[in-house]
N, C-alpha and C positions, 0 to 999 in steps of 0.2 A: 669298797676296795676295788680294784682295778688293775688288773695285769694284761699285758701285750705281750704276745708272746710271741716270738719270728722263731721257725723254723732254719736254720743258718749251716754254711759250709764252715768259716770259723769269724770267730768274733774277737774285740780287743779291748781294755779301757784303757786310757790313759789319759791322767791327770798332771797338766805341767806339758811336758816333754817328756815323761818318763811312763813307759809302760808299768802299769798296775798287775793287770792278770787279761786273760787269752785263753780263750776256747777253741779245739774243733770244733768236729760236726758234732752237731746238738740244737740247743735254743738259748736263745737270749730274749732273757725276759725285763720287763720293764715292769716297776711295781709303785700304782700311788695310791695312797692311803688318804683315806676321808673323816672328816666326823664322823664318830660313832662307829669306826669298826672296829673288829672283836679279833681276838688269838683264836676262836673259833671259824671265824671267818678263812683268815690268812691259815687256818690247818687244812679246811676243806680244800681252799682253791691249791694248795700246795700240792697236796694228793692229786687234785686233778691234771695238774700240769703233769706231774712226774706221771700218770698213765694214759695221758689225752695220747690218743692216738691217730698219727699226723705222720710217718713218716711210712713210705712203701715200704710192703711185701713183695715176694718174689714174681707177683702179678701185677705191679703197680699201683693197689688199692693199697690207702689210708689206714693201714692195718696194725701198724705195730707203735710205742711209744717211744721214749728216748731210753727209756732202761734195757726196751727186748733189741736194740741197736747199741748198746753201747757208748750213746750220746755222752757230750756233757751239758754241764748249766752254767750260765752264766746269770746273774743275779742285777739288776742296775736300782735304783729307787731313780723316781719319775715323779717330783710332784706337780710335777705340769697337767698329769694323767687327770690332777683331780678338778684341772679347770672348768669352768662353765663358760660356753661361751656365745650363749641365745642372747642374749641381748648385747645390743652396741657392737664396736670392732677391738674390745679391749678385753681379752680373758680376765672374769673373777675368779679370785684363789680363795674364797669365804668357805667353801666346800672342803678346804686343808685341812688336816690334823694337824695342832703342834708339831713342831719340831721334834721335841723332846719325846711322845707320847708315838707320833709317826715312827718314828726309829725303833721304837719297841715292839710295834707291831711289825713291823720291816726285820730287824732280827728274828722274829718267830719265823716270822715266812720262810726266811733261810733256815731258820734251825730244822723246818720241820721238812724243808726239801733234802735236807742233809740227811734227816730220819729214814730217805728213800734209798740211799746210798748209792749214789748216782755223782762223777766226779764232779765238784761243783766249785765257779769261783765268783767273785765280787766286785763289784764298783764298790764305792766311798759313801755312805749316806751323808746328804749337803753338799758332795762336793761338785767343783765343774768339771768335768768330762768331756774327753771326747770319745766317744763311741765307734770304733769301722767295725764293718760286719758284710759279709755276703750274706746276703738272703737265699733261699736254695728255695727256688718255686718260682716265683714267691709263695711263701704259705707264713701268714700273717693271723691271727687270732685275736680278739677283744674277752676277755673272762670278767666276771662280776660275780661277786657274792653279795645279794642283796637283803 
């Protein structure tokens, strides 16, 4: 499993031409799912997101989370996240979970950042999106649970 998590001023999805959902300041995380991973997995990295802490203190060190700010989340499923892409110029997706199997482990994720109680909203799992977002930093993260 695999999440990206950007730091952001606010973020947006929209699907079509029609705005989905919209964050402030918070993160927008991007989330893809592989063979083999667990609700164990997607609970640890959950927690981790909701306390990583990545956003200044009153000293400008990395000190506080998106809970002790008052962030929101924004949520996207990413199964690009779980490409491989060492050999050749062509990404392999062999590293993907089902569809059907991915999504479930993708709802956990969310359920369990919701269990942080932290304002939180969603892209579409499967769908095409378009993503805007300010970055605030940049501050960009790569997470694994391995």
């Amino acid at each position: 499993m695999k999440v990206l998590l950007q730091r952001v001023k606010k973020a947006s999805v929209r699907i079509g031409n029609e705005l989905h959902s919209e964050i402030g300041y918070g993160i927008l995380i991007f989330v893809g799912v592989e063979k083999n991973d667990t609700d164990s997995q997607a609970e640890f990295l959950a927690n981790k997101v909701c306390n990583l802490r990545i956003f200044e203190d009153e000293i400008g060190k990395m000190n506080l989370s998106v809970k002790d700010v008052g962030g929101e989340i924004l949520i996207v499923s990413q199964f690009t996240l779980a490409a491989n892409c060492k050999k050749g110029t062509r990404p392999s997706f062999d590293n993907a979970m089902e569809p059907l199997a991915a999504n479930h482990i993708y709802e956990n994720f969310v359920s369990f950042v919701k269990g942080n109680n932290i304002s939180l909203k969603t892209g579409v799992f499967g769908a095409m999106m378009d993503i805007e977002l300010v970055n605030d930093g940049p501050v960009t993260f790569i997470l694994t649970k391995e």
